[in-house]
N, C-alpha and C positions, 0 to 999 in steps of 0.2 A: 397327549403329544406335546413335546417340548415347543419352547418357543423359538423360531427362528428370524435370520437376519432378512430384510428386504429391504433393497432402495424404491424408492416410490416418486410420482407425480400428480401429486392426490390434489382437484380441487373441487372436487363435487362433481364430475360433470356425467351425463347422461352416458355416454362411455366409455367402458373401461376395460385395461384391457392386461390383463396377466402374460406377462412373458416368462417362457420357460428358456431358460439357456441354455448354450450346447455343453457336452458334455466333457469333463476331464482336460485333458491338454486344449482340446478345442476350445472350451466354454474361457481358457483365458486366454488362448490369443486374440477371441472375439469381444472380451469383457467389454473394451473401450465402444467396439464397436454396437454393440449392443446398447450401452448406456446413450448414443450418442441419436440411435434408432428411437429411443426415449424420448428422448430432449426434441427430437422432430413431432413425434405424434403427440407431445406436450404442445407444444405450436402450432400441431394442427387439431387443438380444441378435444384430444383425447388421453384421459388421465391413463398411464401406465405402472405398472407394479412387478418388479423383479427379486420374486423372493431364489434364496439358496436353497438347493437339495440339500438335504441331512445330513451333514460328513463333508460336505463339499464350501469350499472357499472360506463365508464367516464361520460357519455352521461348526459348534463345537460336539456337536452329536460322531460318536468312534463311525467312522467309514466302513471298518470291516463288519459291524453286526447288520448294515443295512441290508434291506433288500428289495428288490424293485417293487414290489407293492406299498413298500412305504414311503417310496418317490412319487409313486400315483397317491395313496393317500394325503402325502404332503399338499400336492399342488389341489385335488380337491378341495384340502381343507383353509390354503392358500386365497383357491378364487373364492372362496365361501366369507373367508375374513376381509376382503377387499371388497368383496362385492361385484365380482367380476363380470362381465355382458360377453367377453370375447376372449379368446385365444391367440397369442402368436407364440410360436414355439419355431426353435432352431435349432436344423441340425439332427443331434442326437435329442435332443427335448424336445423333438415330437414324439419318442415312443410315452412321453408322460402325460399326456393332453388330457384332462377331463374331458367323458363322454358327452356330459350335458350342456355343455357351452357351443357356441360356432368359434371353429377355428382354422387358423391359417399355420399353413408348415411351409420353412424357411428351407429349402435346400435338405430336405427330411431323406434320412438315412437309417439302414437298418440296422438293428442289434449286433448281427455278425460281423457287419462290415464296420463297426467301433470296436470290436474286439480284436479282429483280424489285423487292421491299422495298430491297436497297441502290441499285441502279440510279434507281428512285424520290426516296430520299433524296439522291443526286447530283445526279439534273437539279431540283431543286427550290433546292438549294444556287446549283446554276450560275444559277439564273432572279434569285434574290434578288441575283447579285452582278452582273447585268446580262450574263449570256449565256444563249447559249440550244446548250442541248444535249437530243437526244434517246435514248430507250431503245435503239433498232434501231443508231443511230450508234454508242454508249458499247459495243455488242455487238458490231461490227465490228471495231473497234478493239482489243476486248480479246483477241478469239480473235485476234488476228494479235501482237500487242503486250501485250496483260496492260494490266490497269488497274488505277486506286489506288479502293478505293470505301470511304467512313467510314475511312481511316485504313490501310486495309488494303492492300498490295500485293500482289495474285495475278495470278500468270504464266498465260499463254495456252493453256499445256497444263491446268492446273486447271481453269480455265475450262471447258473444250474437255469433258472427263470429267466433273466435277461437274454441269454444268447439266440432263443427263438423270437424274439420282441420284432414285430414289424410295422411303423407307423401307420395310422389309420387312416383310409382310404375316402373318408367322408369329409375333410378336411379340405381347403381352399389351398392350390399349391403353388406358391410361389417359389418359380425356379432361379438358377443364376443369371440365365441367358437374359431374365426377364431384365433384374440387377446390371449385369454388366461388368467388366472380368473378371476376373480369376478370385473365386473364393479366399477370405481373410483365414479361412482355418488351415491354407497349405501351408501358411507363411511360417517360415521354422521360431519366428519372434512374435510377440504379440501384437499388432500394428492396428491398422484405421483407414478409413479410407469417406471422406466426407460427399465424393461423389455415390457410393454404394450405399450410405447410409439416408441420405436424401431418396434413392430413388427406391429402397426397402421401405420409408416410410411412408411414401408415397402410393407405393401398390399396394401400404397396408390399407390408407385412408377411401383408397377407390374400393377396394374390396369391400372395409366394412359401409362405405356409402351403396352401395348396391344391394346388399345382403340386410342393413336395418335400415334405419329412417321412416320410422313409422308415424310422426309429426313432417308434415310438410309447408314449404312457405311458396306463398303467391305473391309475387311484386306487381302492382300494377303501377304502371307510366302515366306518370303528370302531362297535364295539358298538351301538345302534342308531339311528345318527345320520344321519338325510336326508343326497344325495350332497352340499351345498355345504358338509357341515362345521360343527364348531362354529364360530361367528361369520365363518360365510360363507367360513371362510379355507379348505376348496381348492375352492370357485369363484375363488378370487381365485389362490391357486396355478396352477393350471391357465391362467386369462386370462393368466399371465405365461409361462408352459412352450410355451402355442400361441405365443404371441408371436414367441418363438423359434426357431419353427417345426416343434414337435412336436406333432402329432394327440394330442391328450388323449381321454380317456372316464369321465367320472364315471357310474356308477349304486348305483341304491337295490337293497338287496340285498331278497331273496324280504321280504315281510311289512314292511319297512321305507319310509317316505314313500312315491314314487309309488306303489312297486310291491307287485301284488296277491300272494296266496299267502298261506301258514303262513312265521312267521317263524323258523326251526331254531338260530338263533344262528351261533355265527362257528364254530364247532368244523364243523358240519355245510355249509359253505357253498362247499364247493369248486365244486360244478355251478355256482353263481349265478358266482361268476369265472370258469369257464370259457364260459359262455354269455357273456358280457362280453366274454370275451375274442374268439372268435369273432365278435360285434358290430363290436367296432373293428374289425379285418381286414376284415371287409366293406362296412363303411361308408368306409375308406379304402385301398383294394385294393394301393397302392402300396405300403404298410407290408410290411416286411423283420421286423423285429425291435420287440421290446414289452419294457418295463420297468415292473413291477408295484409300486407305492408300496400301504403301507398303516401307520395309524397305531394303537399300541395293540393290541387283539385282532384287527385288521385285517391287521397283521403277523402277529402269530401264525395267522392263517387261511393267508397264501399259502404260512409256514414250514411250516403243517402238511401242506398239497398240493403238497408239494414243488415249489415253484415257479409251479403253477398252468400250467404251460407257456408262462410267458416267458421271457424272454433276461436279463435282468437284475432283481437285486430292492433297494428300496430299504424298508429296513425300520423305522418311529420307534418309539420306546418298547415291543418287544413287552410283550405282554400274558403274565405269567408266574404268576399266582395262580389254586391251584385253586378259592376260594371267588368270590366277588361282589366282595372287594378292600379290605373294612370291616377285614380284623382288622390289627392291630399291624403298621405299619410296619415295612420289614424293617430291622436295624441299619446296613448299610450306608447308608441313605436318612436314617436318625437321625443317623448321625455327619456326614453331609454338612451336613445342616443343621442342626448346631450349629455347625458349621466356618467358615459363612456367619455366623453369629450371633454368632462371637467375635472378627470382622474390624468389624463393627456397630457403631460410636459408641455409636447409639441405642439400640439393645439391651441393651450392657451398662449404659448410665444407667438403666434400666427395673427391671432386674436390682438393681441399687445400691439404686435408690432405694422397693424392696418393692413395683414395679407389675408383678412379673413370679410366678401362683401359683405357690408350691413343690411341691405336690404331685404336678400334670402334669410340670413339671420334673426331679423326683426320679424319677417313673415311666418317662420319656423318657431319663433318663440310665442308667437299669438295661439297659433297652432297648439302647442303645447299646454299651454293655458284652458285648452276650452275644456268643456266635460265629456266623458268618452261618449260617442253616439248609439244610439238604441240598438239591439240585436238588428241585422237585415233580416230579410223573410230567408235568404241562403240558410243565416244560422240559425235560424228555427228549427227549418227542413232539417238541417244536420243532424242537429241535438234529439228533433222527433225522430230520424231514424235509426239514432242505437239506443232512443228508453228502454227499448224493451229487449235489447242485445244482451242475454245473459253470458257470454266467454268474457276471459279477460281483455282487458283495452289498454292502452298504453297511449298516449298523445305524446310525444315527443316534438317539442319547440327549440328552435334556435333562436340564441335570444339577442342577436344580429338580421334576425332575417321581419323586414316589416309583414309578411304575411303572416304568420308565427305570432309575433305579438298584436297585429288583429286579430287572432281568433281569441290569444288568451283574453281583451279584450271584453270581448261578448259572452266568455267560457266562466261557469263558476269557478273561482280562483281556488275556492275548499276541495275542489274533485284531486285527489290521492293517485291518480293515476295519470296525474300530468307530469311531465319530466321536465328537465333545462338542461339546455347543453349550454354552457358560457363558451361565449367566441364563438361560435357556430354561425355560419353564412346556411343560406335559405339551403344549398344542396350539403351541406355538412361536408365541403372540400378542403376543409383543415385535416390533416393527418392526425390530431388529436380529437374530433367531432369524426371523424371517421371510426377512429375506433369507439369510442364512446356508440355509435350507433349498431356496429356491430355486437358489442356487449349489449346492447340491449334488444336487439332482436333475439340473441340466443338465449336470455334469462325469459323473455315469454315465448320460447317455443320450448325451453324446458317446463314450464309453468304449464302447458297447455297439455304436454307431454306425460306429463304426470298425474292430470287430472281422473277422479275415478270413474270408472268405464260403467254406462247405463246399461 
């Protein structure tokens, strides 16, 4: 098979997803729109791939020796070069969907009723140039001889196959009504429409978030914080994780927001994640494997239940002070920030010019000076409850936030699975730490995702 043209969105990522575009006249007044349907589910964490039918647009292969099985051939051998997990097809490219993939059809229409449309648009041409040609005649003709319609030349064996082609029924169907108005293939010019394209990407990502996600992720909530997080950010995490197409689960732990009960703190809270966690599983049965996020004392909870029995842990700032967290900075967390302090224009002008007290100063530099203090028994507990956590681990520090720099503290500084976010506050509320954290939850739920099955 020759080689053909495709534009793509390739960055590795867990899914992928072959689109087939519509047909003939249709497939270019939709081109922009299509590509643009790309550029969203690239956005939304899913690699896309739009190769040409044979004869059609780059495709230097003659149009008239084709025939529909070598359109179906094509796009099998298509998702097979991509590596494709999914299907979206439009239009008239649903009747080409490979069987063995999951796929969705875009306003999918039949064989006839593309022929019947060009057919149409011929004898309407022939009437305006003062002949007269009919549907039933131009059909004759073609099954014996092939004919030319808008431009197109197809030979009599396509014809012959294609015209009973009717899209398949097993397929996820997303209609117009769902989109919203009026189809971009009536439009007599090529156009766009950035509303239509937004909400087709959209119903792609909910579809395929229902249909896979076979790694799932658990958030558990820091010290006593409702599940969306301080300032909403892992509701807003998670909106981005599902995106991607991994089954999230935020909840409130025993005594916390929604949820009823005695509140026991994080030290005693292993049942409430385990109960969460059996949640997920059930609520999304497909789920293989779970990867347990938790920030702060949240971390320290899953560290201390050794895992909680997920497959992977993604661990931010544990929580490593045995008081309430008031007393003395630990030195390492001093010396950081004065490190940031002395890179400061403005700081040192501050400093210069006597707007900076000397006496928190003076006491903060003693501080600084001392040697860092011994593990608590906290970070013992921690460290003894993932020895023996064989999934992947991830510690993610912000290297702004003094909790974060107590644990790295107490933490072998050699362990490989520690991360930094520079500029990072204790909740990762920088729009730059924000993404940084999202990237990192999706490379270990990929990671986890991947792992070979016992």
């Amino acid at each position: 098979m020759a080689e053909e043209y495709a534009l793509t969105f390739d960055r590795a990522r867990a899914r992928r997803m072959l689109v087939i575009p519509a047909l003939f006249d249709e497939g270019n007044r939709m081109r922009r729109f299509t590509v643009e349907v790309m550029r969203r589910l690239d956005g939304a964490g899913i690699d896309a791939f739009l190769p040409d039918l044979p004869g059609t647009n780059e495709s230097l292969q003659p149009l008239e020796t084709q025939e529909p099985q070598d359109w179906c051939d094509a796009m099998i051998a298509a998702a097979r070069r991509f590596g494709a997990t999914h299907v979206l097809a439009l239009r008239g490219g649903c009747l080409f969907t490979p069987n063995d993939l999951p796929a969705l059809h875009y306003a999918p229409v039949k064989a006839a009723s593309v022929l019947r449309q060009m057919l149409r648009a011929r004898t309407l041409n022939a009437r305006e140039a003062g002949r007269e040609e009919t549907r039933e005649g131009l059909m004759r003709v073609a099954l014996t001889q092939g004919i030319e319609l808008a431009g197109y030349r197809l030979g009599p064996e396509f014809i012959r196959q294609f015209e009973a082609m009717v899209p398949s029924e097993d397929a996820t169907l997303i209609t117009q009504d769902t989109i919203g108005g009026s189809g971009l293939w009536l439009r007599a010019e090529p156009g766009d429409s950035s509303e239509q394209a937004d909400a087709l990407a959209a119903a792609v990502a909910v579809a395929l978030d229902e249909a896979s996600g076979t790694t799932g992720l658990l958030l558990v909530t820091g010290g006593n914080e409702v599940r969306s997080g301080a300032w909403a950010g892992q509701a807003q995490l998670a909106g981005q994780i599902a995106a991607a197409g991994y089954p999230v689960l935020r909840f409130d732990r025993r005594g916390c927001g929604d949820s009823e009960g005695s509140n026991t703190e994080f030290r005693d809270s292993a049942a409430d994640i385990a109960a969460a966690l059996a949640a997920l599983r059930t609520e999304c049965p497909q789920i293989t494997r779970v990867v347990a996020m938790g920030n702060c004392d949240a971390a320290s909870a899953l560290m201390l239940s050794g895992g909680a029995g997920a497959d992977g842990l993604l661990l931010s700032n544990p929580w490593t002070f045995e008081s309430d967290g008031t007393d003395d900075a630990p030195p390492e967390a001093v010396r950081n920030h004065y490190r940031g302090r002395l890179g400061d224009w403005r700081a040192i002008k501050r400093l210069l010019t006597g707007k900076v007290a000397l006496g928190p100063l003076l006491r903060s530099l003693v501080s600084a000076a001392k040697p860092a203090a011994p593990p608590s028994s906290l970070a013992q507990d921690i460290a003894a409850g993932v020895a023996e956590f064989d999934g992947p681990i991830r510690f993610a520090v912000a290297d702004r936030d003094r909790t974060g720099l107590a644990f790295l503290s107490v933490w072998d500084r050699a362990d490989d699975r520690v991360r930094n976010c520079s500029g990072a506050t204790h909740s990762f509320v920088e729009a730059a730490a924000r993404d940084w954290l999202v990237a990192l939850a999706l490379d270990l739920l990929r990671e986890v995702e991947s792992l070979p099955r016992e």
